[in-house]
N, C-alpha and C positions, 0 to 999 in steps of 0.2 A: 139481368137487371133485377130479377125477381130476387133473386139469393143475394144481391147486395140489400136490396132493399129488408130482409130478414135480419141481413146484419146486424142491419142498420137501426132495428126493432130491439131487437138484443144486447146491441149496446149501450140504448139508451134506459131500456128497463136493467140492467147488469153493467158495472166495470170488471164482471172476470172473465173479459177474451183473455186472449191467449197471449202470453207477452213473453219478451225472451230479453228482460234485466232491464228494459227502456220504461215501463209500464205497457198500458195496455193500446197495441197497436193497432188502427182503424183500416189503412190502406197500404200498401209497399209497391216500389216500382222500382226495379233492377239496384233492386238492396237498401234501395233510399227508403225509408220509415214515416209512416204519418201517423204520427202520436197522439190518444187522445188528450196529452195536457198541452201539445204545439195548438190545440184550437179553442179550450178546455172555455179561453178569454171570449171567444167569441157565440160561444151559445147563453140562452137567456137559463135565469134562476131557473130551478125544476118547479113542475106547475104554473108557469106564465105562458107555456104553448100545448096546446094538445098533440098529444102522441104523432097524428098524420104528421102538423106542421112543422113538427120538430125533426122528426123522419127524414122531411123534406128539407129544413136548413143547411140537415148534416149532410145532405146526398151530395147538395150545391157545394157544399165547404169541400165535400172530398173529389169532386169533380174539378171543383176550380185548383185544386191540389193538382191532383193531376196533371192537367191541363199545361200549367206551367212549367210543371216539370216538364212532360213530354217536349214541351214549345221549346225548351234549354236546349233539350236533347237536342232537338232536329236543326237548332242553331248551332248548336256547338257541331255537329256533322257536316252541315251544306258549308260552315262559312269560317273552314277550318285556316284558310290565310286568312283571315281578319282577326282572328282572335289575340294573334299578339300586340294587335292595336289596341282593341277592347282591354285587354288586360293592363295594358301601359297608361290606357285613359282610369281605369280604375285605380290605379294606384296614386296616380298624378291627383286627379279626385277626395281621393283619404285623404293625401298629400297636405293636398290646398283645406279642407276640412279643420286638419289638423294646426294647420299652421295661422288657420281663421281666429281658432276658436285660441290659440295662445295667445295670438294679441290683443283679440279681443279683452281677454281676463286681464294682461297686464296693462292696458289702456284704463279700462277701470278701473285698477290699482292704483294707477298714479297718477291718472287727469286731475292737473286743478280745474273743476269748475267754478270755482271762483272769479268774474269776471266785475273790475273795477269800472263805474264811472265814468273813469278818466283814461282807460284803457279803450273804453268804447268813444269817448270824446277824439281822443289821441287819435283814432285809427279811422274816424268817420273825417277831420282833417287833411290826415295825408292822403285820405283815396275819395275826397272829393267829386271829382269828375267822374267817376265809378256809379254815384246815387244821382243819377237824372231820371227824373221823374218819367215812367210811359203813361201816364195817365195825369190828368185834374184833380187834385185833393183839398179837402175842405173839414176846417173846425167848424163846428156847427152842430148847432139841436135846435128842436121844435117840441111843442106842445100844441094838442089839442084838444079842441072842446067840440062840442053842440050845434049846429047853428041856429040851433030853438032854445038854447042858455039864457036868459032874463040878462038884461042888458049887454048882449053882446056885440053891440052894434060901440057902446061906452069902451065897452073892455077892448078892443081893436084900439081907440085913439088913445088910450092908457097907456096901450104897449110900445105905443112911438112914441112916447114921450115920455122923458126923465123926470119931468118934471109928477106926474101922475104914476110913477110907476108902484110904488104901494098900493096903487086900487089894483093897479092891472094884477100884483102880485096876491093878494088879498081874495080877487074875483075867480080867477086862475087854478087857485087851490082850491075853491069848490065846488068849480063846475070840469075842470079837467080831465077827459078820458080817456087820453092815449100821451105817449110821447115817445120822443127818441132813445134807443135802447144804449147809444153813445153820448157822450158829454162833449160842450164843445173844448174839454182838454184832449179829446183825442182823435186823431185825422183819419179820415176817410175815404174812398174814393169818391169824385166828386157824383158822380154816375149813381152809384149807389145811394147816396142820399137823396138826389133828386127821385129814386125812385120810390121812394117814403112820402113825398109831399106831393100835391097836386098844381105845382108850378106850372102855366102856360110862359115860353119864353122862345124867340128866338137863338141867342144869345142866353143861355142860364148863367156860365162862366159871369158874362158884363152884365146882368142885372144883379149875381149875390156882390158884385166885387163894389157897385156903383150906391147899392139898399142893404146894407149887411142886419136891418131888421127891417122885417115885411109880416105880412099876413096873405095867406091863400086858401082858398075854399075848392070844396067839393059838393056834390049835394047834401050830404050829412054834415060836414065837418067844417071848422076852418081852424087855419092852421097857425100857431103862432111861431114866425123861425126868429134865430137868432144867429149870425153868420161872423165867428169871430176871425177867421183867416182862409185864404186862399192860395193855392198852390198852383199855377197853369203849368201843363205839359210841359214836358223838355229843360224844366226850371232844376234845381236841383232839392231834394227830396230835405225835407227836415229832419234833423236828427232821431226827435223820439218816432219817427213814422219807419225808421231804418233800425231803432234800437238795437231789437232782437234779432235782425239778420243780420248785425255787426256782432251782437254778442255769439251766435251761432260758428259765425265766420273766424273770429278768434280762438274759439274751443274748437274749429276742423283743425288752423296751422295747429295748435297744440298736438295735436290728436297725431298727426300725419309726422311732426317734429317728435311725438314719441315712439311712434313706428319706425321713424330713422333711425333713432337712437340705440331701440332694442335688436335692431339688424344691424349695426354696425358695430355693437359691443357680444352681439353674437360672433359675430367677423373674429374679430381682438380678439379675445379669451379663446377660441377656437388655435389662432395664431400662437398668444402665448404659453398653452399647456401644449403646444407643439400636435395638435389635430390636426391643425391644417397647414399643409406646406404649399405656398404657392411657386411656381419655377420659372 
């Protein structure tokens, strides 16, 4: 240990060990070579570690060197019938690797991602029964205020009423300090919104569906909602709430119909330049 450890002092103050055409070699083990440019990547700039620590890095680096090798070795010894598994699973490995990463590149090449409107309309019709709802969904927002806001006791009977609704809207914008981070254009899980607002309900589903505008307080707050649609369980799901899992779903058949296509014009051309004879 000591005279590795001297090396190991010498190589880091000096690159002229001793080399035979590879550069300058660190450790060898039954002809196998441990180069200092194979680790070159793994020690820090000169002058970020003091001499001991760095001493110390390389010992690990060449130990762990070692180590693995040795480990191969005594693998490749004890478990000499399995090896032509291992080897079959290695190449099969490449194999699949290889063959990943081609279609991967010509998928990219020629996916239209372009999906239409009406391609996603089209496709959310015929597979209907496909988008049933597993949960309650809801268009819907809220705004809040104060419950210590200067006339907020005004601004609650404002906001049920059309008739008043410029005070409410007017009142609203100046006392208002939170609100919902969605709009009621876009759907929700119902769960999840109820868990924004401080609604007491039996039934939440039959009171937003029965009060589709309300007011709810907490001790700080009270909440102004506004409840444009409802979805109950097991109903089937509305179009923009499926949008993008139908736009998804359209570009996988793409995806999967380009993968066929380059496997079976592999097929062909293989056939007609006479590669392949099938018998």
């Amino acid at each position: 240990m000591r005279h590795i450890l001297l090396f190991l002092i010498l190589l880091l103050s000096s690159c002229k060990h001793q080399t035979k055409g590879n550069g300058d070699v660190i450790a060898s083990l039954d002809g196998k070579l441990l180069l200092y440019e194979d680790i070159a990547s793994q020690l820090p700039k000169p002058g970020v570690l003091n001499k001991a620590d760095s001493v110390a890095l390389l010992h690990t680096i060449v130990r762990n060197w070692a180590k693995n090798q040795l480990l191969v070795k005594a693998a490749e010894f004890n478990l000499k019938e399995d090896l032509l598994d291992f080897e079959e699973l290695v190449i099969q490995y490449r194999n699949d690797l290889l063959k990943h990463a081609y279609i991967e590149r010509f998928v990219s090449e020629n996916l239209d991602t372009n999906v239409s409107a009406t391609e996603i309309s089209e496709y959310y019709e015929k597979n209907l029964s496909n988008f049933e709802l597993k949960e309650s969904i809801v268009r819907a927002k809220f705004t809040a205020a104060p419950l210590e806001a200067q006339k907020v006791n005004e601004a609650k009977r404002w906001f049920k009423s059309n008739y008043y609704e410029e005070k409410y809207l007017d009142w609203i914008e100046v006392f208002a300090t939170d609100q919902s981070a969605y709009t009621d254009s876009s759907w929700v899980p119902l769960d999840e919104f109820l868990a924004d607002i401080p609604l007491e309900s039996g039934n939440p589903y039959s009171y937003l569906k029965r009060t589709p505008r309300f007011t709810c307080e907490d001790t700080m707050m009270v909440y102004f909602v506004i409840v444009s649609e409802l979805r109950i369980e097991n109903s089937y799901s509305p179009l923009e709430y499926v949008r993008e899992s139908i736009r998804k779903m359209i570009l996988n058949k793409r995806r999967m119909d380009l993968i066929e296509k380059v496997e079976e014009n592999i097929i062909a051309n293989a056939i007609e330049k006479g590669d392949l004879y099938i018998h």
